[in-house]
N, C-alpha and C positions, 0 to 999 in steps of 0.2 A: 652160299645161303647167308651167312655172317653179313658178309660184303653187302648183301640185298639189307636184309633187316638195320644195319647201320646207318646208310644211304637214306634207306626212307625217315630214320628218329630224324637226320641230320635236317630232313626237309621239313618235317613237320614243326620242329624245333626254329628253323629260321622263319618258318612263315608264321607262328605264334609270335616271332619275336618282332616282327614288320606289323603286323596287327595291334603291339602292343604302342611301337613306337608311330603308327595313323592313329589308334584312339587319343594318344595323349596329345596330339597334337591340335591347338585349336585354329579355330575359322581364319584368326588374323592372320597365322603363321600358313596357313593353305591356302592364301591369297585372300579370305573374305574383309571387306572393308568394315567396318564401325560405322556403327548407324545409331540414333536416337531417334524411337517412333513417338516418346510422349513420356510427359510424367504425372504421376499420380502420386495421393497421399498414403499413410503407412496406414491406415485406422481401416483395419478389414470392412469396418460395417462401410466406408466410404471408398472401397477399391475399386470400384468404376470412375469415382469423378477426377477428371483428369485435369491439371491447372498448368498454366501459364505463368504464375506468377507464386510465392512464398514469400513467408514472415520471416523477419531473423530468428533463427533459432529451430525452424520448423523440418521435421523430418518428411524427407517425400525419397519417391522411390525414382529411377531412371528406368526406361523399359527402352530396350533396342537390341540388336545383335553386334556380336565381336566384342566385346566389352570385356570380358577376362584380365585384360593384359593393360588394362587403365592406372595409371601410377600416379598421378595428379587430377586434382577436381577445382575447379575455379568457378567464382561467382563474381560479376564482377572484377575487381583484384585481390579477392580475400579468397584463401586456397580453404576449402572445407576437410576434414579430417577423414580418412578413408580407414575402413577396417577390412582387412582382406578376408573374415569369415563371412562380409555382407558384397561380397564381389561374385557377381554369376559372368557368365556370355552373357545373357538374356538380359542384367538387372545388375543397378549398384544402388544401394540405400545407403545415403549419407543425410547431414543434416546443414542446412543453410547457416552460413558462422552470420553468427554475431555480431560482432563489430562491422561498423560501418564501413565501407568501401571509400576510400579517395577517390576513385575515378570510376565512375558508373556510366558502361554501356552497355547494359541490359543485355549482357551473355552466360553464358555456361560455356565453361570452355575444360574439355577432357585430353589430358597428355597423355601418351602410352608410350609401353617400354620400347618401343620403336621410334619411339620422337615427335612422332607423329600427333596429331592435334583434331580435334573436332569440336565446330563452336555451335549452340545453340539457343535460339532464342528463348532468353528466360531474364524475371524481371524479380529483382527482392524489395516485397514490399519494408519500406527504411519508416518505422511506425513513428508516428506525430508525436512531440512531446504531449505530455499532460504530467498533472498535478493534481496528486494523492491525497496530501494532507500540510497543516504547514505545523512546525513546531511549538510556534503559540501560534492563534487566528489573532490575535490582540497584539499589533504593533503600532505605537507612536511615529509620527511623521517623521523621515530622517533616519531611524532605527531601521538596523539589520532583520530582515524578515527570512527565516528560514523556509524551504519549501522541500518535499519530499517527492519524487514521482520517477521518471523515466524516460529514456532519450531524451534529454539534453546534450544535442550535437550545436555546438555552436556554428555561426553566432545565432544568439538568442534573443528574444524580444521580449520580455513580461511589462502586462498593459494591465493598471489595476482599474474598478469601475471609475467611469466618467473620463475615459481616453487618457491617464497618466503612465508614461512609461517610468518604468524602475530603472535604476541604474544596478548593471550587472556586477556584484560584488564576486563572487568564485563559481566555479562550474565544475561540479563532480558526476558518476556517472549515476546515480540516485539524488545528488541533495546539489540544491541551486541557493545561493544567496543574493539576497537583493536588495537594494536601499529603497523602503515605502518612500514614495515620495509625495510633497507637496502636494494638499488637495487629494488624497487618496480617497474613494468613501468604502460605502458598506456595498460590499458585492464580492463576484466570484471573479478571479483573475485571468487572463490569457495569455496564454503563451504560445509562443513561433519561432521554425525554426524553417530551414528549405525545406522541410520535407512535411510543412504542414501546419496547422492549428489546434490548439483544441482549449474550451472555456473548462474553470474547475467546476466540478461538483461543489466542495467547502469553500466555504463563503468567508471573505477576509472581514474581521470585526463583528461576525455573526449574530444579528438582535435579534434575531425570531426566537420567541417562546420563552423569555429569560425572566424565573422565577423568583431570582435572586439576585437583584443587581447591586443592592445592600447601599443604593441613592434613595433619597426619599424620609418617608414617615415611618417610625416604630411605636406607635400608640398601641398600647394593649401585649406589647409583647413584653417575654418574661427575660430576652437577652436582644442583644442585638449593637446597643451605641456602645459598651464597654470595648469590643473590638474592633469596631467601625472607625476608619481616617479617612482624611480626604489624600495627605500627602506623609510621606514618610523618607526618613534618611537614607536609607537605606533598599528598599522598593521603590521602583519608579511606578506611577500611578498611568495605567493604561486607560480604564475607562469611569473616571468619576472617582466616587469611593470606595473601599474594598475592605477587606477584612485583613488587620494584621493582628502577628498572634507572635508574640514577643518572652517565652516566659521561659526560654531555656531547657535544661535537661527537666526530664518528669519521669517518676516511677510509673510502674505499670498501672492501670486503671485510674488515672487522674481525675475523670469524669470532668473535662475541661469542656463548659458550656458555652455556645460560641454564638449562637444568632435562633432566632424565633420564636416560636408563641402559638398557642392556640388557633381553632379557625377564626375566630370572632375578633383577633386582632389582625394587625395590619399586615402580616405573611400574606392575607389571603389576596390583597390586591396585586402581586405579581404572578403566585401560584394559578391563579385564575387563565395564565396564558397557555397550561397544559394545552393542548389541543385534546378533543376527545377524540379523535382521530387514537392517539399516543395509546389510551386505555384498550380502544377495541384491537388495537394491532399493534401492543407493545413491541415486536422483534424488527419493526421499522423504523426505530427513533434509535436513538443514542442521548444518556443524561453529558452534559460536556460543561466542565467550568478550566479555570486557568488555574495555576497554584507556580508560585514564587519560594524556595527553599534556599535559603543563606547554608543553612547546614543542610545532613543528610537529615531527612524525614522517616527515613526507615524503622518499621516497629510501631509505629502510628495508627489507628485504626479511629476512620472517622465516621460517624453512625448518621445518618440522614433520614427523618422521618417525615411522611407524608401522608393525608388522609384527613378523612372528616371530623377528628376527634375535636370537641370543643370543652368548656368550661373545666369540670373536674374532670373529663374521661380523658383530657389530654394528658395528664401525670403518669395515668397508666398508658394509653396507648404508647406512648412514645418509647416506654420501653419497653413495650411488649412489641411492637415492629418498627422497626427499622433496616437499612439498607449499608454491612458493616463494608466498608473501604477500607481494605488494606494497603497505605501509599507504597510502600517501599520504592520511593523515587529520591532524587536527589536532581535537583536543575541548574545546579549549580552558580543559585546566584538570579537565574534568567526567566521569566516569566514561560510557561511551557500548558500545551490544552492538553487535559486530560477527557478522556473517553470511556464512557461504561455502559454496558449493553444498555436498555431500559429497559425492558424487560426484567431481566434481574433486579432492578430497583424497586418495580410495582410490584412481583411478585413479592417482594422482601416484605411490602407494605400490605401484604394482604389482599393486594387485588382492589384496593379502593375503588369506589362507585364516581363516576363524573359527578362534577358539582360546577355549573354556573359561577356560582358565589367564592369559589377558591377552597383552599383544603390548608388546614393547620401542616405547620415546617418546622422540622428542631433540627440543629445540625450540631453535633458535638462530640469528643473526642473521647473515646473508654475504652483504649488497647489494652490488651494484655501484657505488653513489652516495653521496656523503657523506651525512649526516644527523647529527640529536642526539637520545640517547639517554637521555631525562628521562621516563621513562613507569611504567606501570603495567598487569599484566594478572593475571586474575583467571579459575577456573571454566571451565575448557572443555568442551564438553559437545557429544557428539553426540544431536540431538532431530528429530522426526520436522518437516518444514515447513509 
């Protein structure tokens, strides 16, 4: 009876353990081959649409059987990073690398711990350079023009308006250098690479809408020529004249007064280029001028008023709204475009009413913090963003 009861643990015991070692066993190793039926993206709400092609960078998922035992993943010749918690049979979710491929033949190709290989047709989209923004929009013919943007795979081509090419100074994987060249004008720049085109949105030497170009007549204003040059030793002069402001270290609130006037003087013949567009849909513009710092500017806070205030109501308005800029920059020497919502700038100002006629401008310095004041600014200009 022993002998019986033994006999059967013994069989039930080996055939639990044969059960144990077929489940763990998968399809590759039972003879099934490795297949890829398609791929799709990772974004639930889009889990039916199935692609042929991805961006660098972009997560998609593999859908096929046997896949378990997959040890390498290739795009082209750039191996993508596998995690074995994102490894099914069914599925591997991995992400398209990055970096460009040397040798593009539009495969997929999956290694497995058997050697074994499977290629599939798949294509990564290699995205077109373009161009963000450049470090100043204001460069002199000749002059190092920085550019900011993405994929810059060379070789490269930048073509500024009126068919001039740039000659290629450096090539980083964000930031492009170029020499403006010859004959450059006002416009957006192109750039090319094999894998494409594409024109900037910002406009190199940007004239639209410029309120402040600080050329011209100051009649009736209460500042303006005291800071006004055409040329300077030290700043190089990008567009006309500009404002240089030379007066060293300053304790806190200097109330250092630097250009404008009422509406009824001569501010309002540039101001006038507001767009009334800029009023009804301030969060579509951006206010943008250039600024030149020999030292650090930090601590600085520059006030900028605008609006309809004329005769005596300009004394007070101006300091009852205005738009406080906190620089804390440093350019180190190098003309550089500064950016600020407009929105923020109008609301600062009270939400002013459009005026045909132009609107009273004070722009002047009343931080709370010491600073030194060895700069330069240039072109203010309200432009769409």
């Amino acid at each position: 009876m022993k002998l019986k009861l033994r006999y059967t643990l013994n069989l039930l015991m080996a055939i639990a353990i044969g059960s144990a070692v077929l489940s763990g066993c998968t399809e590759e190793e039972t003879g099934g081959a490795p297949s890829v039926s398609y791929i799709r993206v990772t974004n639930p709400e889009s889990a039916d649409s199935l692609v042929v092609a991805a961006g660098q960078g972009q997560m998609v998922v593999i859908k096929g059987d046997n896949l378990g035992n997959v040890r390498e993943l290739w795009f082209n010749d750039r191996e993508a990073t596998l995690n074995p918690s994102f490894i099914t049979n069914s599925s591997v979710i991995t992400r398209v690398p990055s970096r460009i491929p040397s040798n593009i033949n539009n495969l997929m190709t999956l290694v497995f711990s058997n050697g074994d290989s499977l290629q599939y047709d798949f294509t990564v989209d290699i995205g077109e350079p373009y161009v963000e923004r450049f470090k100043s929009e204001y460069v002199n013919e000749g002059e190092i023009a920085v550019l900011y943007g993405d994929y810059f795979y060379e070789p490269l081509m930048v073509t500024f308006e009126g068919g001039f090419e740039a000659e290629i100074v450096s090539v980083e994987d964000t930031e492009l250098q170029v020499r403006v060249p010859a004959g450059a004008q006002v416009g957006p720049v192109t750039i090319t690479s094999n894998f494409g085109s594409s024109t900037s949105d910002v406009i190199f030497k940007d004239d639209r809408n410029i309120i402040a170009s600080f050329d011209g007549s100051f009649n009736g204003m209460w500042r303006g020529t005291d800071f006004v040059v055409s040329t300077d030793g030290d700043i190089p002069n990008i567009s006309g004249d500009f404002i240089r402001i030379n007066r060293g270290a300053q304790g806190p609130y200097p109330y250092m007064e630097i250009y404008g006037g009422p509406q009824e003087s001569d501010t309002n013949l540039e101001t006038r280029n507001i767009p009334v567009d800029a009023l009804d849909n301030p969060s579509n513009y951006v206010l943008k001028f250039e600024i030149n710092t020999q030292e650090t500017f930090e601590g600085a806070v520059m006030r900028l008023y605008l609006g309809n205030a004329d005769g005596g109501a300009f004394g007070a308005a101006r300091n009852d709204f205005f738009y406080p800029w906190e620089s804390n920059v440093d350019t180190g020497g190098e003309w550089q475009t500064i950016s600020i919502p407009w929105k923020d700038v109008y609301e600062s100002n009270d939400n002013f009413s459009y005026n045909s006629g132009g609107y009273g401008m004070y722009i002047y310095f009343h931080g709370g913090s010491p600073a030194i004041y060895n700069i330069g600014m240039d072109n203010f200009r309200v432009v769409p963003n």
